[in-house]
MILO-594839 format. One record per residue (C-alpha): residue number from 1; x, y negated, z. Coordinates in steps of 0.02 Angstrom, whole numbers, padded with zeros to 5 digits, always signed. Layout:
BEGIN
   k      X      Y      Z
 NUM      X      Y      Z
...
END
This chain:
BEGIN
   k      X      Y      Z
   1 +00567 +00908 +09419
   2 +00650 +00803 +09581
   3 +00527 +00714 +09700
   4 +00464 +00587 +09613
   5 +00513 +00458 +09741
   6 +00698 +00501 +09643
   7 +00635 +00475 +09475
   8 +00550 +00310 +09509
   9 +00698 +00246 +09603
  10 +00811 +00317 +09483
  11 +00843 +00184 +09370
  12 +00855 +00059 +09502
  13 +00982 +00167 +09569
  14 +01075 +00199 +09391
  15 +01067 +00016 +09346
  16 +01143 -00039 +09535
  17 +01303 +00125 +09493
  18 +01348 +00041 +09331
  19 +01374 -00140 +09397
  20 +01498 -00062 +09512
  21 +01657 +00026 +09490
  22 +01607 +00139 +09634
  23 +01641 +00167 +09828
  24 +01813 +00103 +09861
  25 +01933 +00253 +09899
  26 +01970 +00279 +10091
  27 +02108 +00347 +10173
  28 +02042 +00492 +10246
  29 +02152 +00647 +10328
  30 +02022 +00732 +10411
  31 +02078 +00932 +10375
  32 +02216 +00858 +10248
  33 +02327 +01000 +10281
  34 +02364 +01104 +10146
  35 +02365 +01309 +10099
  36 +02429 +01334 +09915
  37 +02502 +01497 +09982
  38 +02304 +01545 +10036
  39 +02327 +01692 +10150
  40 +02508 +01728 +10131
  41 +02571 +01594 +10273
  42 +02547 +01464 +10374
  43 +02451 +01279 +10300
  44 +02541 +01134 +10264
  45 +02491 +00952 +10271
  46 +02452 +00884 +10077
  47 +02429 +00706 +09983
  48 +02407 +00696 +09804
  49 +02453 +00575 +09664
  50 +02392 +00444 +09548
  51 +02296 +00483 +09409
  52 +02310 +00384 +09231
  53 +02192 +00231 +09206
  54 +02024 +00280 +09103
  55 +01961 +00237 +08951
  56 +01817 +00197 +08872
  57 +01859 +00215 +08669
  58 +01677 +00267 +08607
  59 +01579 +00111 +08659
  60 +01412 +00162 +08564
  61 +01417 +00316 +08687
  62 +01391 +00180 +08836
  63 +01176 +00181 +08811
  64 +01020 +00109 +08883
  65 +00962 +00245 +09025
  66 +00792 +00304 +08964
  67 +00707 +00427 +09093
  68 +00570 +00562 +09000
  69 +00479 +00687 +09118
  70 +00609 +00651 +09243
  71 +00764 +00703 +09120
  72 +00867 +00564 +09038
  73 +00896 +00555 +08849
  74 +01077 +00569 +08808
  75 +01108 +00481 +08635
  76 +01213 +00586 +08519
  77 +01371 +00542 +08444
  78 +01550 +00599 +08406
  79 +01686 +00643 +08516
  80 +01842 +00703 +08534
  81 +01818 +00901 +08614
  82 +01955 +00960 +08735
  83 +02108 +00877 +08801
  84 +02236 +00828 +08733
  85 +02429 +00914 +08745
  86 +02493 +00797 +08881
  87 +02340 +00822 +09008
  88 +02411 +00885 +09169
  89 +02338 +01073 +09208
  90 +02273 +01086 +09047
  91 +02247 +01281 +08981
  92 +02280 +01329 +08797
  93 +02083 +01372 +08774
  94 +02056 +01172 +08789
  95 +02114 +01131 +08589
  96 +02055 +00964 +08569
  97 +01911 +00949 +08391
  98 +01810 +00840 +08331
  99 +01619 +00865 +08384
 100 +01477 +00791 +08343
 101 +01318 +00830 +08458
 102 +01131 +00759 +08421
 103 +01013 +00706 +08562
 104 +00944 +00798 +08706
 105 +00858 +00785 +08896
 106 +00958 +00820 +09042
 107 +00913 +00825 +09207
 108 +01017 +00709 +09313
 109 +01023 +00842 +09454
 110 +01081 +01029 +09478
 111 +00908 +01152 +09509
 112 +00885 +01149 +09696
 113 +00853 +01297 +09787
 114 +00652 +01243 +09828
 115 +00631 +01206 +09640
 116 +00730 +01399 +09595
 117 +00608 +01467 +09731
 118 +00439 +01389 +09684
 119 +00458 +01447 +09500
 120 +00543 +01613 +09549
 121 +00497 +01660 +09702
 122 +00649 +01697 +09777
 123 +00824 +01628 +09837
 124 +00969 +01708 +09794
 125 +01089 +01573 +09866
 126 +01216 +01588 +09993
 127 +01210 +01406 +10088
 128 +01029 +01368 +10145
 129 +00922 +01195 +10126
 130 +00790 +01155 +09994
 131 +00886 +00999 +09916
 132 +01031 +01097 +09896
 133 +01079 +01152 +09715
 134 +01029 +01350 +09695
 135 +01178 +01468 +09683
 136 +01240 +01636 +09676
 137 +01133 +01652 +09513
 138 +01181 +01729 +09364
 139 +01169 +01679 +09173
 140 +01028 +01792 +09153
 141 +00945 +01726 +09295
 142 +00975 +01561 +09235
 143 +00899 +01601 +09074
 144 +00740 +01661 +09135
 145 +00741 +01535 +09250
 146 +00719 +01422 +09094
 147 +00579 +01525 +09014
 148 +00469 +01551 +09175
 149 +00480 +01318 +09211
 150 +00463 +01314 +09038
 151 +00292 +01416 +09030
 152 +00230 +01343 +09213
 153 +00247 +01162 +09117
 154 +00155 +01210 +08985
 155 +00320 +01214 +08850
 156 +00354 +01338 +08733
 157 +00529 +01469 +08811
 158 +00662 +01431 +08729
 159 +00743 +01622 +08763
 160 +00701 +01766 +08713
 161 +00761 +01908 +08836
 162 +00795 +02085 +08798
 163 +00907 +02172 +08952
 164 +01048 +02094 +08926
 165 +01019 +02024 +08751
 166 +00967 +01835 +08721
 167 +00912 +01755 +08588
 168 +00883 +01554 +08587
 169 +00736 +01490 +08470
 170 +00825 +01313 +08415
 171 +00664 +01242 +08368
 172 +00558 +01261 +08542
 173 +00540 +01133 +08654
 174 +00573 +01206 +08855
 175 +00693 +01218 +08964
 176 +00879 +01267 +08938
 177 +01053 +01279 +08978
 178 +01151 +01153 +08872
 179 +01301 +01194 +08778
 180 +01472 +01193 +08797
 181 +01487 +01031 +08675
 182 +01339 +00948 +08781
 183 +01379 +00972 +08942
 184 +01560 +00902 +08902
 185 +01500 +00748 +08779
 186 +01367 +00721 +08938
 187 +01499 +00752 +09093
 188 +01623 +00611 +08987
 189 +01499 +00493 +08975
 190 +01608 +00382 +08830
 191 +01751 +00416 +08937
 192 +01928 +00536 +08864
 193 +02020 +00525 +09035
 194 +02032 +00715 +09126
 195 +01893 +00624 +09247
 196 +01745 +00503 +09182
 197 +01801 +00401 +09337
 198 +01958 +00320 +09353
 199 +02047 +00437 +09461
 200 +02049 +00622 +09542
 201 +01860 +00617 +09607
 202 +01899 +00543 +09785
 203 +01789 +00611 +09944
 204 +01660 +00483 +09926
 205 +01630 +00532 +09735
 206 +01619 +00710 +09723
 207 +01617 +00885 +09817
 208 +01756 +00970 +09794
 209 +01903 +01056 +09886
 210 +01951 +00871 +09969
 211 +02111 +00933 +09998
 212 +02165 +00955 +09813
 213 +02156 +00815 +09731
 214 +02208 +00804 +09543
 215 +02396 +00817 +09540
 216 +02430 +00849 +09714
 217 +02526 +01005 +09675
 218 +02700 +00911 +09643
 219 +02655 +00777 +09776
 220 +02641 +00859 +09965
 221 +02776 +00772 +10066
 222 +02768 +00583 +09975
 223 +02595 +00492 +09973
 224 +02664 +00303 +09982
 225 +02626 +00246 +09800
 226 +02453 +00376 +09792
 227 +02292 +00302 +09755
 228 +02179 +00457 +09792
 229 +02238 +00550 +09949
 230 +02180 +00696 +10018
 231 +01996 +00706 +10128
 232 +01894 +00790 +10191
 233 +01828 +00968 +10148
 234 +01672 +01006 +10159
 235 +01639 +01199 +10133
 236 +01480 +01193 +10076
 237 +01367 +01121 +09944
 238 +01286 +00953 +09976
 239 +01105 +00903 +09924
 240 +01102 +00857 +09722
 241 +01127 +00684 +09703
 242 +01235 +00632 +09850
 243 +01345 +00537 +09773
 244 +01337 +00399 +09654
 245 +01308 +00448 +09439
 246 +01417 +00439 +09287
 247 +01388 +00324 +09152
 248 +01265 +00424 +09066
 249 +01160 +00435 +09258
 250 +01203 +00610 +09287
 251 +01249 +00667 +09449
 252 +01365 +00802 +09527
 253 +01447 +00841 +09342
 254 +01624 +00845 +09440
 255 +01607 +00963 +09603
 256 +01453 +01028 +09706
 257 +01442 +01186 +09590
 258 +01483 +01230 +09427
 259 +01365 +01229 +09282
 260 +01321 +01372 +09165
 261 +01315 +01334 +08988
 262 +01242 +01437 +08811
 263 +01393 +01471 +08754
 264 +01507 +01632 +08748
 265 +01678 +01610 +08788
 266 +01817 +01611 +08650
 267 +01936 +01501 +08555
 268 +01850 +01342 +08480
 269 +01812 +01363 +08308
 270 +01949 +01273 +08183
 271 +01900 +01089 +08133
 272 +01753 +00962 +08153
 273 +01576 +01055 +08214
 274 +01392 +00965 +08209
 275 +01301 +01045 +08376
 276 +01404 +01210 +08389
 277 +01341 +01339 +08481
 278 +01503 +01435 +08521
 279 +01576 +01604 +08462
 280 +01458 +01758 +08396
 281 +01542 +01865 +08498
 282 +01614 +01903 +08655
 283 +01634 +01988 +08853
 284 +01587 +01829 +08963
 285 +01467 +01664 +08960
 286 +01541 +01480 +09000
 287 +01513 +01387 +09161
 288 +01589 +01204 +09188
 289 +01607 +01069 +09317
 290 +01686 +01158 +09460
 291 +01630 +01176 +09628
 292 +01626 +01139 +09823
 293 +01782 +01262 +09842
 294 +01875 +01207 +09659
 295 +02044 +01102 +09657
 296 +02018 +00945 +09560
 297 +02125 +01014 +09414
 298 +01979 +01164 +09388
 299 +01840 +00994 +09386
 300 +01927 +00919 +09229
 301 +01812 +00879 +09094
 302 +01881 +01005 +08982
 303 +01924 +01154 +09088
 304 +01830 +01315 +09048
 305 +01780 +01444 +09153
 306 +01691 +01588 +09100
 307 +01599 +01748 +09196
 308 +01502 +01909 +09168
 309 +01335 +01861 +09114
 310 +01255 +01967 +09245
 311 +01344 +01921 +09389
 312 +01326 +01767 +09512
 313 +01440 +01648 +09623
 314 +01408 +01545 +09775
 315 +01516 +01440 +09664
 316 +01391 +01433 +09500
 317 +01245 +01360 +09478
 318 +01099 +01282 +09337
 319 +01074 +01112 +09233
 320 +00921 +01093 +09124
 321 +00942 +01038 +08963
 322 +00769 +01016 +08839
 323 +00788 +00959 +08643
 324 +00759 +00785 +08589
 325 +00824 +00831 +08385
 326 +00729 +01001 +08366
 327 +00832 +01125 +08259
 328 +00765 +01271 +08172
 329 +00814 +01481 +08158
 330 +00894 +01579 +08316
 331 +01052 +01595 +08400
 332 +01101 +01762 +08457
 333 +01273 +01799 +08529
 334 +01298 +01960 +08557
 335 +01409 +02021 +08740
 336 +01528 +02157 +08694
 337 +01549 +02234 +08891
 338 +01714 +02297 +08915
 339 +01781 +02430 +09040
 340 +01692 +02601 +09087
 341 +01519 +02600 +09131
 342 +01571 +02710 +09270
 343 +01724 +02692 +09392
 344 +01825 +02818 +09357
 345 +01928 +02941 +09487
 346 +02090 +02876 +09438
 347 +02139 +02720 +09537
 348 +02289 +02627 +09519
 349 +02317 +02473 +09667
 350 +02427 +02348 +09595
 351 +02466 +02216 +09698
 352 +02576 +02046 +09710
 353 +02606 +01991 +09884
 354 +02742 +01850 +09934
 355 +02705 +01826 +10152
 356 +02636 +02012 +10179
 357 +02448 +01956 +10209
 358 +02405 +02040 +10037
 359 +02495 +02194 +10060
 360 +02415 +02230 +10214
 361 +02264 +02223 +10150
 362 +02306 +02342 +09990
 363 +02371 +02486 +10131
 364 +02209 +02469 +10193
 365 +02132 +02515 +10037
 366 +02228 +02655 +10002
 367 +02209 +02704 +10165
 368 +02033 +02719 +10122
 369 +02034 +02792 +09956
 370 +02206 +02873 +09928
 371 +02229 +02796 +09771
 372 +02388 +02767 +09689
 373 +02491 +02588 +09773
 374 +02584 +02501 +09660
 375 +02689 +02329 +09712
 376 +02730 +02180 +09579
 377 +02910 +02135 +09613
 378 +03002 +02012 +09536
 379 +03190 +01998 +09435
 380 +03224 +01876 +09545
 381 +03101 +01870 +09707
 382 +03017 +01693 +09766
 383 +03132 +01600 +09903
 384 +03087 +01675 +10082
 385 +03077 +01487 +10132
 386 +02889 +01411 +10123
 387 +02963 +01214 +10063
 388 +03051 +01303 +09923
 389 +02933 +01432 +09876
 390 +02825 +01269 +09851
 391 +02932 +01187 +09727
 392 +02962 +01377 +09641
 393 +02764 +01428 +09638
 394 +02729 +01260 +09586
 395 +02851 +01232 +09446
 396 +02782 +01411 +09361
 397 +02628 +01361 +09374
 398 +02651 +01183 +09292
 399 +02762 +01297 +09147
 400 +02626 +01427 +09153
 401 +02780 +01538 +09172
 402 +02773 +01728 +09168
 403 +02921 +01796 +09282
 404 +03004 +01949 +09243
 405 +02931 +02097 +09341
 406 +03076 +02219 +09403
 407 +02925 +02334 +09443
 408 +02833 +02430 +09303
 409 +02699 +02556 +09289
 410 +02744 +02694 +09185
 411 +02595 +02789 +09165
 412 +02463 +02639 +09152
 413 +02344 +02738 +09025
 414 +02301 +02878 +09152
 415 +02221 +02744 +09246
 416 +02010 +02702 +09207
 417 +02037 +02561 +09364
 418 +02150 +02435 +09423
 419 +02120 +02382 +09584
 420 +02234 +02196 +09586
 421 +02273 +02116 +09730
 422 +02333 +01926 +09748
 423 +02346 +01782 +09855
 424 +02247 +01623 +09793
 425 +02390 +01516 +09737
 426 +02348 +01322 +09689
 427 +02178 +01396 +09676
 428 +02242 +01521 +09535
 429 +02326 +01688 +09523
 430 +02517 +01691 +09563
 431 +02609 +01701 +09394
 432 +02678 +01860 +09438
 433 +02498 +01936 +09408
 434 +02482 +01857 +09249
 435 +02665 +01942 +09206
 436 +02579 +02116 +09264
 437 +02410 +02079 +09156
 438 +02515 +02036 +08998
 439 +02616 +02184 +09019
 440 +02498 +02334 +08970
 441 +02318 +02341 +08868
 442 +02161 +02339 +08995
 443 +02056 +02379 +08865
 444 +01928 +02521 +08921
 445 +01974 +02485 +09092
 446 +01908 +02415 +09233
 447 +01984 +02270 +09348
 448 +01917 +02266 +09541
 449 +02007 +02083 +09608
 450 +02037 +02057 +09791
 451 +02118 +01907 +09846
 452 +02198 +01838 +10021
 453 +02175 +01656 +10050
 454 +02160 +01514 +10154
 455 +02002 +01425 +10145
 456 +01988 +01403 +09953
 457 +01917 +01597 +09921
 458 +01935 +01646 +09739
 459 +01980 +01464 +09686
 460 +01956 +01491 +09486
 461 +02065 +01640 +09514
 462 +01916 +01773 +09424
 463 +01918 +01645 +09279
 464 +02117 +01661 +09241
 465 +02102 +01866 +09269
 466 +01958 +01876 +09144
 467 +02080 +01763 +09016
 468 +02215 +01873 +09021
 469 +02107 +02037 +09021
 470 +01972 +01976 +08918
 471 +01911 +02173 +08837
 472 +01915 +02243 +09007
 473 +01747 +02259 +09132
 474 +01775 +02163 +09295
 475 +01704 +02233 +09459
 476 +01640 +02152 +09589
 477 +01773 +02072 +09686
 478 +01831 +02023 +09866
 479 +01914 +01884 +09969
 480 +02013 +01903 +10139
 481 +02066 +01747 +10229
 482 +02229 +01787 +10266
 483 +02263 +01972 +10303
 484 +02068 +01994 +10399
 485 +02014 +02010 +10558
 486 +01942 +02171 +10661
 487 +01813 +02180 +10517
 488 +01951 +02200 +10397
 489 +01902 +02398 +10386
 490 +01720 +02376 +10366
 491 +01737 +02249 +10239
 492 +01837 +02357 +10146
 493 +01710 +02485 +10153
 494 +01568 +02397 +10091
 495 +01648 +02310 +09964
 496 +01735 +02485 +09889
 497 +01546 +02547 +09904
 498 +01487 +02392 +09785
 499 +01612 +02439 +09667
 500 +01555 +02643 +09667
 501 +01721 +02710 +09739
 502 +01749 +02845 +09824
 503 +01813 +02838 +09986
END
């Protein structure tokens, strides 16, 4: 599937990696400062902190690289699913299980955009260059993405599509996405620290948003005693395979873009599991890894994030997966779509905004569609100063706090939409928004995000909305940076156009 110039020097490459304990970390500042506050004020600079030494407790998982049809054969074995209590950032979806996966293939790189576009025919991403992984696809288009290089090799699809149905045929031999228990026993590689490398990825070892490293929240004014600082930011995706492998020989499994998997999101299933395949049923589909624009903390091994099957992200993109243990009988989770299949004429336009930036852009929008405006507002309101807001917004989202609203909306269930607007805050939603979403049943209902921020976009922001509203339909949804420019109006336009609102 790569050049074959890769594959041949791929071992050579692998078996260099593993004699080393990778690039040395440099101190780099370049665009170090910081915007936590995304949109809603002025950057400042950032550092980060040290990270806990890994570990290597599965030894038999440490295995002789063997290379098939360009894909390496990842040995099976037992591991320990999740993270445990004490991992910083951790979310409650992360329970840590005992899971035992057999063998498969996996391609050491993401699909690049000329291999998406030779099979497909088409590009759907939104950064340009044929070595560059393929994004902005969704899990449907991932899955027939499978079927169509499975048939032009001459394997038998693994999928069988239907709209917006998909089964998976266990015992055929082409291309697919792995699962959630794969990717994750692939991504550690042996390893059971939040990382498979020692540290927060550092510049030199992953894309990522440079500026974040892991644990940097509590850590912006002291850097003395950190071992991974902040670097540089790249804002793009780099060509698969930049920087050096795991373990295992895989490449980009931290950063570049996220991965979608098989499975459905939902709580793990209670004790040990032998290849699960995820829950029967459920509103969104599992992607992993993180991105060019995530935080370190959203590139953990364990963190889930989860989407709308049918929708894409510059942020998302495809791993191959084929079977080395063939199973037998289908898997068919079925997507139970929340919300109205129609936006409906009532329109609330809830919004939390701390420096203004966000509420200027929610006047806008009722400007243009004279819906109901509706501001979060706290018990007791965020500190007007920015150093202490830090140490405030930080500390609730360490606690995962939800602060008491002083705002409510009384008539909630006259409302088919929620228009919710936010500033991207350590990549996330403020906690106030997770207060509001708690609050009232968003069942029926659909959710159109818009977010202010500083560089970072959505950060995993979509992710933590579709956890707290999980039965409700999410629209499509759109990022300012800051409070806009002279296109502020037009964007606003087209985007309430996407969505089917009047204006």
């Amino acid at each position: 599937m790569k050049r074959r110039w890769m594959i041949v020097m791929l071992a050579f490459v692998i078996l260099t990696m593993l004699a080393a304990c990778g690039q040395p970390e440099t101190d780099k500042q370049n665009g170090s400062q910081t915007e936590f506050l995304a949109g809603e004020t002025e950057k400042a600079e950032g550092d980060a902190t040290d990270q806990q030494e890994n570990t290597n407790t599965n030894t038999e998982q440490v295995q002789e690289v063997i290379i098939q049809d360009g894909f390496i054969h990842i040995t099976g074995g037992t591991f320990q699913m999740g993270s445990p209590e004490d991992e910083a950032w951790r979310s409650d979806d992360e329970t840590q299980h005992i899971v035992s996966v057999s063998d498969f293939f996996m391609s050491p790189y993401e699909v690049t955009q000329a291999e998406y576009e030779t099979v497909t025919g088409n590009n759907p991403s939104n950064f340009s260059g044929k070595d560059l992984p393929v994004e902005n696809v969704s899990w449907l288009d991932a899955a027939t993405f499978c079927n169509a290089y499975s048939k032009q090799n001459g394997f038998t699809p693994v999928y069988s599509v239907e709209g917006e149905s998909v089964s998976w045929d266990r015992s055929a031999d082409g291309y697919r996405l792995p699962t959630e228990a794969e990717w994750e026993f692939a991504c550690r590689a042996g390893t059971t620290t939040p990382f498979y490398m020692e540290n927060s990825p550092s510049a030199e070892e992953a894309n990522y948003y440079r500026h974040y490293p892991y644990m940097i929240e509590g850590n912006y004014f002291s850097q003395e005693n950190l071992s991974v600082k902040p670097g540089e930011y790249r804002q793009t995706t780099v060509a698969v395979g930049s920087f050096s492998p795991n373990p295992f020989g895989l490449y980009d499994m931290h950063g570049n873009v996220s991965e979608w998997t098989w499975d459905i999101y939902g709580d793990y299933l209670e004790g040990e599991k032998s290849d699960p395949v995820g829950v029967d049923f459920g509103t969104r589909r599992v992607y992993r890894g993180g991105g060019w624009n995530d935080f370190a903390k959203n590139m953990r091994c364990a963190y889930r994030a989860m989407m709308d099957q049918d929708k894409g992200s510059f942020n998302i993109g495809i791993r191959l997966v084929r079977n080395a243990v063939y199973g037998s009988g289908n898997v068919a989770g079925q997507i139970q779509q929340g919300g109205n299949e129609e936006s409906g004429s009532h329109i609330l336009i809830a919004y939390f905004s701390w420096g203004g930036n966000t509420r200027v852009i929610a006047e806008e929008i009722e400007e243009q569609t004279g819906a109901d405006l509706f501001e979060i507002t706290l018990v007791k309101p965020y500190s007007d100063d920015y150093n202490t807001v830090l140490d405030e917004a930080q500390r609730d989202q360490n606690e995962q706090a939800r602060p008491e609203l002083s705002s409510h909306v009384e008539n909630m269930e006259d409302y088919d939409v929620i228009i919710l607007g936010y500033s991207n805050w350590w990549a996330s939603i403020p906690m106030p928004i997770a207060s509001f979403l708690e609050e009232y049943e968003f069942e029926g209902k659909t959710i159109i995000p818009f977010c202010s921020h500083g560089g970072g976009r959505f950060g995993q922001s979509l992710t933590a909305i579709a956890k707290l509203a999980p039965e409700s339909k999410m629209g499509e949804a759109l990022s300012i940076h800051y409070s806009g420019d002279s296109t502020l109006e037009d964007d606003i336009s087209e985007w309430l156009r996407t969505n089917g609102i009047e204006q």
